[in-house]
C-alpha positions in Angstrom: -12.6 18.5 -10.1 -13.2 17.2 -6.7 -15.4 14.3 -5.1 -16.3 14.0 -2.1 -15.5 11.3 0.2 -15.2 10.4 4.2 -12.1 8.7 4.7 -9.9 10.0 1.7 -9.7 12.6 -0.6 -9.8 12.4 -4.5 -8.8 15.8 -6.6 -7.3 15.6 -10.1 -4.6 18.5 -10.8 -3.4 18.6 -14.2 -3.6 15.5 -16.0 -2.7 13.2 -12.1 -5.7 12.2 -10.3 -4.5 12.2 -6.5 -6.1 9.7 -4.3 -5.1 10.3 -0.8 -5.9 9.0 2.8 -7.4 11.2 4.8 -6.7 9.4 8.3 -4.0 12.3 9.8 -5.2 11.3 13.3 -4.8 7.1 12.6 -1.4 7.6 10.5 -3.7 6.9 7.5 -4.5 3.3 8.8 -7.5 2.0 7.1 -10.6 0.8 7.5 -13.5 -1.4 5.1 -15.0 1.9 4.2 -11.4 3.4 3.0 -10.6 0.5 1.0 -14.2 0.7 -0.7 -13.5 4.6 -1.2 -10.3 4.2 -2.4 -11.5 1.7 -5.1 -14.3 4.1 -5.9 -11.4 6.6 -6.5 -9.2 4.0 -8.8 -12.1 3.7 -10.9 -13.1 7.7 -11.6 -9.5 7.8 -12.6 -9.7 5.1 -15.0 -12.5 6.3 -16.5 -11.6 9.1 -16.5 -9.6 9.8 -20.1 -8.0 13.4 -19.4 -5.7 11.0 -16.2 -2.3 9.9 -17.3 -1.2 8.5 -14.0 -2.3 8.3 -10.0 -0.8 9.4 -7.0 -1.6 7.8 -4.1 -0.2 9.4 -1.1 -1.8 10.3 2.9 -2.7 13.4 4.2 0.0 15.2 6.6 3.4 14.8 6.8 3.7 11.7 9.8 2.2 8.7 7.3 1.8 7.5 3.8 -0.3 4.7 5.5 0.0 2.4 8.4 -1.9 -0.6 7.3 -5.2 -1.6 8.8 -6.5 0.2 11.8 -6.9 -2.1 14.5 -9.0 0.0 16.4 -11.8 -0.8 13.6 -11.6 -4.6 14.3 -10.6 -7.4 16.8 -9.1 -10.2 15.2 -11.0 -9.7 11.9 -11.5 -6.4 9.6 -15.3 -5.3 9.4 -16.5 -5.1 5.5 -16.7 -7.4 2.5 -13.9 -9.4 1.1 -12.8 -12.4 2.3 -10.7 -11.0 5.0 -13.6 -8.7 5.7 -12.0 -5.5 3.6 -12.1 -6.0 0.0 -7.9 -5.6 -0.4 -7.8 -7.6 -3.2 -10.0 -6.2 -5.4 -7.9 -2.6 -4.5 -4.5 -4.0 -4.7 -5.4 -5.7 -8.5 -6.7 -2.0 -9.6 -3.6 -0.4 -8.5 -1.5 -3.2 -10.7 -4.5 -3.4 -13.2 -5.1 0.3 -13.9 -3.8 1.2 -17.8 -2.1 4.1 -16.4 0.9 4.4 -14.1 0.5 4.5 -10.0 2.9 6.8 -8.2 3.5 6.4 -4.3 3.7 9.6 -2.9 5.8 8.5 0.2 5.4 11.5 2.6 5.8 9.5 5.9 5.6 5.6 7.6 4.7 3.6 4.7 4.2 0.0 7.6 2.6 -3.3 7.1 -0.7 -2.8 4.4 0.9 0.8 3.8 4.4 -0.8 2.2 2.2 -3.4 0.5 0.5 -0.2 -1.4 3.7 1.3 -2.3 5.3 -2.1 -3.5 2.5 -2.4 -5.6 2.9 1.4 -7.4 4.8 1.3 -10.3 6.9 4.7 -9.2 7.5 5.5 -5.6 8.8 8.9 -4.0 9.6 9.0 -1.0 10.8 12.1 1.4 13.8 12.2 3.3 12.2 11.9 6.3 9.9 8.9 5.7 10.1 5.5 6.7 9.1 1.7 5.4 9.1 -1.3 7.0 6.7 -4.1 8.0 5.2 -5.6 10.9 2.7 -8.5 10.5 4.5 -11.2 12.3 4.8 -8.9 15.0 0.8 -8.2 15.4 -0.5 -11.6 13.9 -0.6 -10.9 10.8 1.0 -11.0 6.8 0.2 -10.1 3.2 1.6 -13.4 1.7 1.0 -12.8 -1.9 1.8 -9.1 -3.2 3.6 -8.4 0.0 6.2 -10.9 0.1 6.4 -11.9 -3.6 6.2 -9.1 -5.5 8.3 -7.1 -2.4 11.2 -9.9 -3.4 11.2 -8.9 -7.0 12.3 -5.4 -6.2 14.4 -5.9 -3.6 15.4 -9.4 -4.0 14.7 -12.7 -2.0 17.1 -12.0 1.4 16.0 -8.8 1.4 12.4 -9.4 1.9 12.9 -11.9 4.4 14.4 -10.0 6.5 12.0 -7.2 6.0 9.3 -9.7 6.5 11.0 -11.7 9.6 12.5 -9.4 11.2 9.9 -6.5 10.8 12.5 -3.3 10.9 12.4 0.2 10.1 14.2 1.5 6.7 15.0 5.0 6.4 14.1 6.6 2.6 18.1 5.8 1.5 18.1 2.1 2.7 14.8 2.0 0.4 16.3 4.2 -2.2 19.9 1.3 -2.2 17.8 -1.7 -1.9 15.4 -0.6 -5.1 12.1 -0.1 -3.1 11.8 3.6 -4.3 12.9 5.3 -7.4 14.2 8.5 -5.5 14.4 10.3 -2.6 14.4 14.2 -2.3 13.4 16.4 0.9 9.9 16.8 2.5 9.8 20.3 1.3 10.3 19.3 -2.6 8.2 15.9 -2.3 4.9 17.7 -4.2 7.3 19.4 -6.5 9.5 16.1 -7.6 5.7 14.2 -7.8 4.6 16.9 -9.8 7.5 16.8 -12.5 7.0 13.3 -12.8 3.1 13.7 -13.6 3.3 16.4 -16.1 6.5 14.5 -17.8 3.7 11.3 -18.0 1.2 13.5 -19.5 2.9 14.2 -22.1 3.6 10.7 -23.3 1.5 8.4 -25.3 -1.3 7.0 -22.7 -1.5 3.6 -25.1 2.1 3.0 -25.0 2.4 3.6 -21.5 -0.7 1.5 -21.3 0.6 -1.3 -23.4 3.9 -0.8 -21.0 2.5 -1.3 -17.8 0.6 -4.3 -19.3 3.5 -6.1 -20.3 5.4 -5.3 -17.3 2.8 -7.2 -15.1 2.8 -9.7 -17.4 5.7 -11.1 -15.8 4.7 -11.6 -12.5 1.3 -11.6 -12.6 1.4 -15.4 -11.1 1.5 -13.8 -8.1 -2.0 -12.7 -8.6 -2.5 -16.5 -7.7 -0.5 -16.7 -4.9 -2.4 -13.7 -3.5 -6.1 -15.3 -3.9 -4.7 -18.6 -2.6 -3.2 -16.4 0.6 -6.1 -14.1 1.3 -8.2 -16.9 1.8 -4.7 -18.8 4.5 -4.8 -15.7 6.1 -8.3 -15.2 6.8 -8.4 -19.0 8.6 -5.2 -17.6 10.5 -7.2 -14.6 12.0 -10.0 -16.6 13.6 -6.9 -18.2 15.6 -6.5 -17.3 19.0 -2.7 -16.9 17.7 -3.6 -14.3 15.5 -6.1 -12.2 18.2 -3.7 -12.6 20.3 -1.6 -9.8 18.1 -4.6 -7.7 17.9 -4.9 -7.9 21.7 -1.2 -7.4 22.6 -1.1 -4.1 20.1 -4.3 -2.3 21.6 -3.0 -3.3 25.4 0.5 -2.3 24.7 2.5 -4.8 25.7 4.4 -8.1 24.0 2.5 -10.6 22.3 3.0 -14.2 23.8 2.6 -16.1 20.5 3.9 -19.1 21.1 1.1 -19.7 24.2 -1.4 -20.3 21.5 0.6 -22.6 19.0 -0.5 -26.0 19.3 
């Protein structure tokens, strides 16, 4: 089974629905219209009862996903959603889906990118991939999902520094920390994803189900926190502060941040 989309591809191979970014060019950044497909895919694999679990991965071998393409915006995303891309609404189906979310972590997995694979409940992640974030550094932050939910797996001093200081982890720093659940090499990535997916199809979709429910059950204040922040962060973006990121990233030079703080 395959359906056809633009900006990502959907196929489902056994009982795992793949949903993958097809942005090689863009390291998998994405765009309004690759949000709206990618929630369009998260629904045909709910619905869709022969799925036991999801992997969400990008297309080549350079990038799980970079976050938000700049290129598609200045200073504000194009789209719906109260940031103008309707992120919400995806991240709460990858938490809210009854079946379990995989991160297929093939490459940089940066800014909007590492927020995706916090919010899987599995990650994978090749050898040769990388994590890290960087919205301070362009004007931007996820401060719901991406900094509280991040400090659950990795724990509170841990994602501040990722958050602060905006570094690069390689796949065994995420692997000690607890931000993946293991680490093999590039060449075995769709064969260590696959032995995961076929073990999940075998198991009982309610209890698994039932599982994920209660998992999120425990932090699913954050849910709050991130509806509260969306709405922060999109008065933070019409600041000249914030453009001034967008600017500095697309004219390739240091941002001068503090000329805009009043």
């Amino acid at each position: 089974m395959t359906q056809k989309f633009e900006d990502i591809l959907y196929e489902v191979r056994g009982r795992a629905a793949w949903i993958i970014i097809n942005r090689p060019k863009l390291y998998n950044a994405f765009r309004a219209q690759t949000i709206e497909e990618m929630i369009s895919a998260f629904k045909l694999a709910a619905d869709d009862r022969n799925v036991a679990s999801v992997v969400l991965t990008g297309a080549g071998d350079k990038a799980f996903c970079t976050g938000g393409d700049q290129s598609a915006h200045e200073g504000q995303y194009d789209g719906r959603g109260i940031v103008g891309l309707p992120i919400d609404e995806l991240q709460s189906f990858i938490r809210d889906i009854p079946k379990p979310v995989i991160a297929r972590i093939n490459g940089f997995a940066i800014g909007g990118g590492n927020v995706f694979a916090t919010l899987c409940d599995l990650s994978i992640m090749s050898d040769t991939a990388k994590l890290g974030q960087v919205g301070p550094k362009v004007g931007s932050v996820d401060a719901g999902w991406g900094t509280a939910l991040l400090a659950r797996h990795v724990g509170d001093k841990k994602a501040r520094e990722i958050w602060y200081l905006n570094l690069q982890y390689t796949a065994e720093e995420a692997l000690e920390m607890g931000l993946v659940n293991k680490v093999v090499p590039a060449d075995k990535l769709d064969e260590a994803v696959d032995e995961w997916t076929e073990i999940i199809g075998q198991r009982s979709p309610t209890a698994i189900a039932l599982a994920k429910r209660s998992f999120n059950a425990d932090s699913d204040n954050i849910r709050g926190i991130s509806m509260l922040a969306l709405n922060a962060v999109k008065l933070f973006y019409d600041t000249e502060e914030s453009k001034e990121g967008v600017r500095a990233f697309t004219e390739k030079r240091a941002p001068d941040f503090h000329a805009f703080v009043k």
